[in-house]
N, C-alpha and C positions, 0 to 999 in steps of 0.2 A: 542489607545496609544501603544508604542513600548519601550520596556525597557530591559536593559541589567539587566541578574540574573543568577543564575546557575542552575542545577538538578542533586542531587547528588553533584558529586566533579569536575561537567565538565559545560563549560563557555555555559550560553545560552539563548536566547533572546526571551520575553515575547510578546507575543499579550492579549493584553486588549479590549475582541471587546464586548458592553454590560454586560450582566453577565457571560462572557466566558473569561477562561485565558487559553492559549494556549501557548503550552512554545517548541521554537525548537532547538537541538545541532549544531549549524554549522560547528563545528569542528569533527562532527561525522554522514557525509552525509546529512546533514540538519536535521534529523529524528526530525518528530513528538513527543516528549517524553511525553507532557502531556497534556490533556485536560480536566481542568476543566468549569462545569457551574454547578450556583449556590452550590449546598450541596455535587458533585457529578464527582469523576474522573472516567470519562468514558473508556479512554484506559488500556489497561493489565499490570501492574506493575511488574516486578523481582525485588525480594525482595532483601534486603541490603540498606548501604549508599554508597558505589564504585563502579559508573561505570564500567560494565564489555566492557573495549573497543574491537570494531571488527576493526579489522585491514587487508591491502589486503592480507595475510595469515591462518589466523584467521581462528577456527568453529565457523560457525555463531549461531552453538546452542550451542555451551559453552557459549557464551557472553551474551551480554544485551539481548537481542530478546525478546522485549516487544514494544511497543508501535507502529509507523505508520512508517513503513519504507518505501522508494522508491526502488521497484526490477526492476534493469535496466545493463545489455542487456539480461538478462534472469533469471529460479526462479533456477533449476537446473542447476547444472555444465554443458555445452558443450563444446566441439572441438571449436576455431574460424576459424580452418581451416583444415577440415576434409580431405583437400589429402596430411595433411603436416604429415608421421610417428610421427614427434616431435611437434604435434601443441601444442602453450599453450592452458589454457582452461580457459573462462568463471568462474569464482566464484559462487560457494553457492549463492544465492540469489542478486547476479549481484554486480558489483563493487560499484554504486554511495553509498550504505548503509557502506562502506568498507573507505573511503578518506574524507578528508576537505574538505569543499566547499569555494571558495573564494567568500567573503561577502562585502556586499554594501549597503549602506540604503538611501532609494531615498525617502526621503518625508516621506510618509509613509506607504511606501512600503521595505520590505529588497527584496533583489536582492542575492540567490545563484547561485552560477554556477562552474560546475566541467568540466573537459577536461579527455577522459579515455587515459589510457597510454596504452592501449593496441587495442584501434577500434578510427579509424578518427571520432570521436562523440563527439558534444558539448553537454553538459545536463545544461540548467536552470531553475529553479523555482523560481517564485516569488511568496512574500509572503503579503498581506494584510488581513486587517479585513472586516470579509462580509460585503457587504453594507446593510444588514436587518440583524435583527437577532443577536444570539450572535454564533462567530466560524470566519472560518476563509476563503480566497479564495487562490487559490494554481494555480499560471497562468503557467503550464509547457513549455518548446520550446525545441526540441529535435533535431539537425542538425547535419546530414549528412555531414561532411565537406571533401569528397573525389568523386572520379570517379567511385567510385565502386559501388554494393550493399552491405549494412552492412545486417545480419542476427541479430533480435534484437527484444526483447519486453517489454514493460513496463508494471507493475504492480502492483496495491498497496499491502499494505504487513499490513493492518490496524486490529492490536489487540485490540476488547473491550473486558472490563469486561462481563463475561456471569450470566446470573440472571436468576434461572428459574420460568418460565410460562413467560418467555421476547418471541420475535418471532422475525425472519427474515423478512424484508419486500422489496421487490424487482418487478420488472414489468412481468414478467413470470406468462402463466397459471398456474395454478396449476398440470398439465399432462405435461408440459414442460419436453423436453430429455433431460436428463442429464449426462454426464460421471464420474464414481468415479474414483479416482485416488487412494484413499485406504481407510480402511474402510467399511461399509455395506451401503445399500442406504437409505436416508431419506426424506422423505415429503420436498419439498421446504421451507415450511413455518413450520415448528413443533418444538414445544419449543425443548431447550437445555434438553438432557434424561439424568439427573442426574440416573436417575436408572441403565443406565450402565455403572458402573466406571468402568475409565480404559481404554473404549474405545473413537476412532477420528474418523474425517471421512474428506475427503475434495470429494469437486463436481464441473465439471464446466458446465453451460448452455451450448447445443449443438451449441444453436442459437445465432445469434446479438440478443442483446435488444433492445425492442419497445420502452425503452423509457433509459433514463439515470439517473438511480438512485439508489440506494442500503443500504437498513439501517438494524437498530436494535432498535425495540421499548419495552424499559422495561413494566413492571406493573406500572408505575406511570403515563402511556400517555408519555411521553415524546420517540422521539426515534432519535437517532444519525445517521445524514446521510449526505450523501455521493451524491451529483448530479454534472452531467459530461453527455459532447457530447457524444453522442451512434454512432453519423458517425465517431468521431475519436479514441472514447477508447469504442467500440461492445461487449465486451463479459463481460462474471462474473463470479467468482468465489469464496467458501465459505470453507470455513474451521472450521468445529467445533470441540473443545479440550474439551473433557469430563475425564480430569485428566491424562491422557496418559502421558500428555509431558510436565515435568519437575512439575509433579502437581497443572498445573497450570487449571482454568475453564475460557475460552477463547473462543469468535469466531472468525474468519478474515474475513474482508470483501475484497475482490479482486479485482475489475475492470480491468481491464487488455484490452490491443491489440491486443491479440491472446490466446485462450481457452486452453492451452498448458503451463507445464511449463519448454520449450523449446522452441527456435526457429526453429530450425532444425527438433523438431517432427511436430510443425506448418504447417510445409514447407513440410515436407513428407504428409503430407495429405491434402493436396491444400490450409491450412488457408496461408494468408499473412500476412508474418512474417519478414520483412528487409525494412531498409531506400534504398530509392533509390538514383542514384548517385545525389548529393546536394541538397537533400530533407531535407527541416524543418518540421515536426508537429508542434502543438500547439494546447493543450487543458486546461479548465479548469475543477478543481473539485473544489466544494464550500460544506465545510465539518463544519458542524452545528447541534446544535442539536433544534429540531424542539416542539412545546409543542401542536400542534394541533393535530388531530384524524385521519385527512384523509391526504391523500398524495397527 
């Protein structure tokens, strides 16, 4: 079931899927703002009742920066046209988290879709209730609408609450290479270190995934997850907030197109990292949270 409601003081629309209520802003990039199931909001909350809005000027870590955002054309700022002196640049954590979505509700399905003002790129998501389970399915379609290559990558941006003795769970050995991006290194799989406040750490897998999936399972068995094509969204990425940033206790899960949060550094080292001239992708993530043991 699909219902209009609000979060905070901004207009937004409810997924009712089983014991799951999923609620997203379409006037603020579509974002994920909340998920609950049964007794339990799984995403990272910024405290207050007013929406802190991101706008396409905006720091995106002054604002809201909580919950499941979409990072799309990339996670750091770049050039989009690096032999231009004057190029503009790419945004903090890419545009679509930044604009309205124009909305549609097909049955029972909603229907977003944003156009960027600054790259030939259509961006849609569609949004329905999983078909098992409680949570929700996210059908992306990402098109190319020019002659050119666009430089470009997509990437979830998914903050849950962090619980310690919870764990990461994801398809990598455990000896999997990993690159930090900041931070010191940690075990794939090792609870959240409350013991060292203060500090973050973010990592990405060197590799594609063997498989497509990426969760977070608390102490209660239950754990919140994230599955998606490994041939069209390959890589992952994790971000754990042990108080550092803005005192929050957070982890992100990342899926992403390219192990980079850059196009351009993608590209400097062979990952591929751009739409080709009138190329569509299209993937799905199916984001639920699961109560069984094994994966």
């Amino acid at each position: 079931m699909i219902t209009q409601t609000s979060y905070k003081d901004r207009p937004a629309i409810c997924f009712h899927s089983g014991p799951a209520a999923v609620l997203f802003l379409p006037e603020d990039g579509g974002k994920m703002a909340s998920f609950q199931y049964r007794d339990r909001e799984y995403l990272a909350q910024a405290p207050g009742t007013t929406y802190l809005r991101l706008g396409p000027e905006s720091d995106y870590v002054a604002c809201e920066c909580s919950g499941f955002d979409d990072m799309f054309p990339t996670i750091d700022p770049f050039a989009l046209d690096p032999t231009s002196d004057a190029s503009a640049m790419a945004a903090d954590h890419g545009e679509v988290c930044r604009h309205p979505m124009e909305t549609r509700i097909e049955g029972d399905c909603v229907v977003l879709q944003f156009s960027s003002p600054t790259l030939p790129v259509r961006f849609r998501k569609a949004i329905r209730c999983a078909a098992q389970g409680g949570g929700v399915e996210l059908d992306y379609e990402i098109a190319n609408e020019s002659e050119r290559f666009v430089p470009c990558l997509w990437a979830a941006h998914c903050m849950l609450r962090a619980e310690k003795g919870a764990r990461i769970i994801h398809p990598y050995a455990e000896d999997a290479s990993i690159r930090t991006m900041f931070g010191r290194q940690l075990s794939r799989t090792e609870t959240l270190p409350f013991s060292m406040a203060g500090e973050s750490y973010k990592y990405y897998f060197r590799a594609p995934a063997p498989q497509g999936y990426a969760g977070y399972r608390y102490r209660d068995g239950r754990t919140f997850m994230l599955r998606y094509p490994p041939e069209v969204v390959p890589y992952l990425g994790v971000w754990i907030n042990n108080g550092s940033f803005k005192g929050m206790y957070n982890i992100a899960l990342e899926p992403c197109t390219a192990p980079y949060d850059r196009p351009d550094a993608a590209q400097a080292a062979s990952v591929p990292s751009a739409l080709r001239p009138g190329e569509t992708i299209r993937f799905r993530v199916s984001v639920t949270v699961e109560e069984a043991q094994e994966v």
